[in-house]
N, C-alpha and C positions, 0 to 999 in steps of 0.2 A: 422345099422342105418346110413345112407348117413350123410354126413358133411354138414353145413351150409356154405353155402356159402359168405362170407363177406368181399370179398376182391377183391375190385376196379381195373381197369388198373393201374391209379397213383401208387396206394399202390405195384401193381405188378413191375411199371417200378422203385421203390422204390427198392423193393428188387433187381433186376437185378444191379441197377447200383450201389446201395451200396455197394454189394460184388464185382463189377467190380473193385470199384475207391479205390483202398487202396493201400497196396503194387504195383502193377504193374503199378504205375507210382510216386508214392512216393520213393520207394525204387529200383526197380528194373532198370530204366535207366541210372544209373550208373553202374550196374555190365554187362548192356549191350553195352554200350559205350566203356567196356572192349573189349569185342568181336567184336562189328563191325565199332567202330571210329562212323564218323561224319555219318557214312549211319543210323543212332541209331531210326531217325524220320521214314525212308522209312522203318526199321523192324518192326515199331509198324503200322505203316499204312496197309502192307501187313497182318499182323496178321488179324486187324480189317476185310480187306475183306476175309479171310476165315473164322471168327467170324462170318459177315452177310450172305455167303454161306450156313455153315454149319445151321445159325439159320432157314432157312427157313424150313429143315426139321423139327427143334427140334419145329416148331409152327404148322406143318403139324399134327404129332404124340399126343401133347397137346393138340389139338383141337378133336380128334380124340378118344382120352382117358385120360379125365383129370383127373387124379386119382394118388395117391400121389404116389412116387418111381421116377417118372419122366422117365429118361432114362431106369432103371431097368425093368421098368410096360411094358415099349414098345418092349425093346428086348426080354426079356421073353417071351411076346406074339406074338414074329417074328421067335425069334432062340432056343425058348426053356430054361427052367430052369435050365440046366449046364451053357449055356453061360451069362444067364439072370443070375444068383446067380454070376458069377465071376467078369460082368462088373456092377454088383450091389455094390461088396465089395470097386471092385475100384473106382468107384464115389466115394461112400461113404466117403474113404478114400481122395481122391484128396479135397475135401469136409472141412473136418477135414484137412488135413494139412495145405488150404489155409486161415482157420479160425485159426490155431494158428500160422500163419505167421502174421495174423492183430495184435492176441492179445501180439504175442513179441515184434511186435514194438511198441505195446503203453506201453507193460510193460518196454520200453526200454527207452521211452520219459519218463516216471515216474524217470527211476533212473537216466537220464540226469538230471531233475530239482528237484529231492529231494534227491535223494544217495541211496534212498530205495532198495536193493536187487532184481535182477531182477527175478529170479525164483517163491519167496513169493510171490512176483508181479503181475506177469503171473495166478497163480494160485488163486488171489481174482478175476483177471478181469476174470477169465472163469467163477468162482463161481458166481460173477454179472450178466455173460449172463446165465446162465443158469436159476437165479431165475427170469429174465426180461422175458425169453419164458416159464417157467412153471406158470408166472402168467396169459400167456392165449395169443392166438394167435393175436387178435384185438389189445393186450396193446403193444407188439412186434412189431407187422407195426407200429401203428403208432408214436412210438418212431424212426422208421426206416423213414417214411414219413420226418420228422422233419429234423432231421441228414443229411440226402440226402441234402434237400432243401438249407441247409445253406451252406453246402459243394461244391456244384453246383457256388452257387454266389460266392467262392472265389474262385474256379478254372477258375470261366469265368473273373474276375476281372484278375488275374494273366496274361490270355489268353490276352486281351485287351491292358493292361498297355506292354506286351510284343511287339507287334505287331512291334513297334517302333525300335525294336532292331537287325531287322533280316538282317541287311547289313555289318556284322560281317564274318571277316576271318576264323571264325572259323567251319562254313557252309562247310568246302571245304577239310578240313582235309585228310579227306580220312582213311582206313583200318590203325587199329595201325598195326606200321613194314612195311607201305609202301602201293602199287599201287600192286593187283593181276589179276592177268587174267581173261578172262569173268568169263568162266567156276568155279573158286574158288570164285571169287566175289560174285557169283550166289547162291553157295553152302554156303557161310558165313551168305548171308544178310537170306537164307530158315531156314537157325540153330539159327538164331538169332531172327528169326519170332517164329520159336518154341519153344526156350526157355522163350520170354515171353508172351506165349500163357496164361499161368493160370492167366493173366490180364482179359480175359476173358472169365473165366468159371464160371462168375456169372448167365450168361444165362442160366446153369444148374438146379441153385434155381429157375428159372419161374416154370419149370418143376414139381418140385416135389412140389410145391402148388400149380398147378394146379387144384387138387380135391376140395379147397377153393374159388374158384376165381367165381365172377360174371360176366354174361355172357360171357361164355371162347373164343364163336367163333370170338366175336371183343377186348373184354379183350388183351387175348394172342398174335395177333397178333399185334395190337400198343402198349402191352408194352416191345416188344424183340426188334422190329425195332426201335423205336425210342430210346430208352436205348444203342443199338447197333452204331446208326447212333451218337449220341452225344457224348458218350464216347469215341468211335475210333476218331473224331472229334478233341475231348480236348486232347487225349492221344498226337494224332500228331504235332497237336499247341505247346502244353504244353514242349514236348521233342525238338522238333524245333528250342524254344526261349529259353530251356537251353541250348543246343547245340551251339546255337550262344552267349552266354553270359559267358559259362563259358570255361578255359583254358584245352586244353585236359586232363593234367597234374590232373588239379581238380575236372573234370567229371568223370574221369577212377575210379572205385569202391568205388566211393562216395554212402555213405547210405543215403544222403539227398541231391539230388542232386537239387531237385526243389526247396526249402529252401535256398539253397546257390544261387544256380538263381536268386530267390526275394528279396535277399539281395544284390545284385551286382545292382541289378534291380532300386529300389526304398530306400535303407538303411534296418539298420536292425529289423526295426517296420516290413518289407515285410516281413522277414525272420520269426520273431515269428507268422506273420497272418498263413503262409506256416503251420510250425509247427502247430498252432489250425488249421488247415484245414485236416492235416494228422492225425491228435489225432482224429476227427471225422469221419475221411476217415476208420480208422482201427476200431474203433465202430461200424460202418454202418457192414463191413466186420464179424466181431465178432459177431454182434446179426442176421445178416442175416442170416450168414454160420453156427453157429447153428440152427435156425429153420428151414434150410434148409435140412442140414446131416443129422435130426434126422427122417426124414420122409423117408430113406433110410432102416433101420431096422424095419419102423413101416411097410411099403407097403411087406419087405420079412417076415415079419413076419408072415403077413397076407396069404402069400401061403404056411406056413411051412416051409418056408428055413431056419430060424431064430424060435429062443423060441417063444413061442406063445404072452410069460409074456410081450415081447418086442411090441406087438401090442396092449395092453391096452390104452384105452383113457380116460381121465376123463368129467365130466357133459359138461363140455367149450373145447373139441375136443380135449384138449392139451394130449403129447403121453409123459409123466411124464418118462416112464422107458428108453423111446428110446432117451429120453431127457438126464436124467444120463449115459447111456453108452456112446454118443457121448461127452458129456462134459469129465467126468474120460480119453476118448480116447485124446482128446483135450490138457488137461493138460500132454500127457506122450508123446505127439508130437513137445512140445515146446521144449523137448532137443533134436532134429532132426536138424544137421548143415541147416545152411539158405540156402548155393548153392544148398546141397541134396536135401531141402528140395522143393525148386522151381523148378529143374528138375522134379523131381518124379513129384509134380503135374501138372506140363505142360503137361506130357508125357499121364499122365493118361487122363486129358483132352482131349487130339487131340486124345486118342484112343476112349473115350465114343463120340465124337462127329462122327468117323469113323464109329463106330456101328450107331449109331441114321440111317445116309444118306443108310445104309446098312437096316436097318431095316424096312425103306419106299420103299424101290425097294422091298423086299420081300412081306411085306404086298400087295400091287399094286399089283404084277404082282400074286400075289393069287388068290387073284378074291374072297376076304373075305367078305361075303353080309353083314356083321356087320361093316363095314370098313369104316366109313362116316364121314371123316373128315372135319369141316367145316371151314377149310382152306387148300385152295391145292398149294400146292408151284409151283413157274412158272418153265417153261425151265425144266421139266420131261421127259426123266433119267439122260439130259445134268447134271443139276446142282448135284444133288445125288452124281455123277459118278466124278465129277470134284472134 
């Protein structure tokens, strides 16, 4: 029985950006500011445009086959179900890690303002999203619709009141330990692109509700770009105007780094806006990134790579079993160290987004008569291949 389809562009660019805006600009420009000094803006900038590269494919494939697994559904039916089941796990998994990287920090803002233990923590808030998506796909968006919306107005307020600030020495720092040669310069600011690529492996989730989504051939394509275009936007702004605000000293492996920005900024009322901005930021991330992951077990399930048990769906679509295994996975990920845990999922992302561009030059150049995607990406096999 085909799924209903109920879910809007807004609702889609909801989920993209929700799971975008969390950790990978809350949290992680300060552990990147370790690595590449004052270049910290042009590494998130560069990101984004391999972000809007790579998406072109991933709205090519989604159009093309909107059907839940996302990445998994398209390689499988390019390279076959040995490679289709292995970059199915690693989604899945990069998935899961970057949803329990959301729910440690807000289990982590909890024991900041109450002392409450952060583990027991962790393990209500996954419990909480777990019953937010088993009570049905519809109540999930648009709790994510909402979250988004308000999140957006304080990242662009932050953006705005920043502006002001960016004639700061601090702009010009340069590489910690000094001035490097092109060539390593070059090699820093590509590893520092890479590392905080799992900022943007929310465009993954478009994907795998795809099989939900109303009218998918203009749906999917204005809610990845525009999701894409905004977010690399505000990440760059956003890291820019810490950059110039805050002392190297103070930026280098700061966990709140944009929070410390808004308080140098405007006093410390910015600093606690910051804080509720990030407590909703890793929400959005949390309820997204599970209903996201769980459509990864439900699509393998469905070709037999996975139990069968794992593809059940109930009256309201919702995939109940594939829902608990991703959450139980969830909860035993949050004691996964946070550098380990950001690698791994970067890593895994720039491979499944490798496969995707990989997967569209196969399909093509097949000459597949079922192959009608109703969006075709520009600059074909340029952009693929780049």
């Amino acid at each position: 029985m085909p799924k209903k389809r109920n879910i809007g562009w807004i609702a889609l660019f909801a989920i993209a950006s929700g799971t975008m805006i969390s950790s990978g600009i809350f949290i992680l420009p300060g552990l990147a500011y370790g690595r590449t000094g004052s270049y910290v803006p042009l590494v998130y900038l560069l990101a984004g445009f391999v972000a809007l590269l790579a998406s072109l494919a991933l709205i090519e494939l989604a159009t093309a086959m909107p059907r839940a697994g996302g990445d998994y559904f398209y390689i499988t039916r390019s390279m076959g179900p040995g490679v289709g089941t292995i970059m199915g796990l690693l989604s899945w998994l990069a998935l899961m890690l970057k949803t329990a990287f959301a729910v440690f920090g807000l289990a982590e803002l909890v024991f900041v303002l109450t002392g409450f233990p952060l583990r027991p923590v962790a393990l209500i808030i996954t419990a909480l999203f777990l019953l937010i998506n088993l009570s049905g796909t519809s109540e999930a968006v648009g709790l994510e619709v909402l979250l988004v919306f308000f999140l957006l107005i304080i990242m662009t307020a932050f953006t705005l009141f920043g502006l002001g600030f960016l004639d700061s020495p601090n702009l010009w720092v340069g590489f910690p330990g000094g001035r490097l040669s092109l060539a390593d310069s070059t090699r820093r600011i590509t590893a520092g692109a890479a590392y905080v690529f799992v900022s943007f492996g929310g465009l993954l989730n478009v994907s795998t509700m795809a099989e939900e989504v109303k009218e998918p051939g203009k749906s999917i394509p204005r809610a990845i770009l525009v999701s894409v275009l905004i977010v690399s936007l505000l990440y760059f702004l956003m890291v820019l105007i810490t950059t110039a605000l805050l002392p190297p000293e103070d930026f280098s492996g700061s966990l709140t780094p944009i929070s410390d920005a808004a308080t140098r900024m405007v006093g410390s009322w910015g600093g606690y806006l910051v804080i509720a901005a990030s407590a909703l930021a890793f929400a959005t991330t949390g309820n997204a990134g599970m209903m996201s992951a769980s459509r990864y077990p439900l699509a393998m399930a469905r070709d037999g790579l996975m139990p069968e048990s794992l593809g059940h769906t109930t009256k309201k679509q919702v995939p109940t079993r594939a829902l608990l295994l991703t959450a139980v996975t969830i909860s035993v990920a949050v004691l996964i160290p946070l550098d380990a845990l950001v690698q791994l999922a970067s890593t895994v992302v720039l491979i499944s987004y490798m496969a995707i561009n990989a997967a569209v030059i196969i399909l093509r150049e097949s000459g597949m008569r079922n192959y009608k995607p109703l969006y075709s990406l520009p600059g074909y096999p340029f952009i693929p291949v780049v």
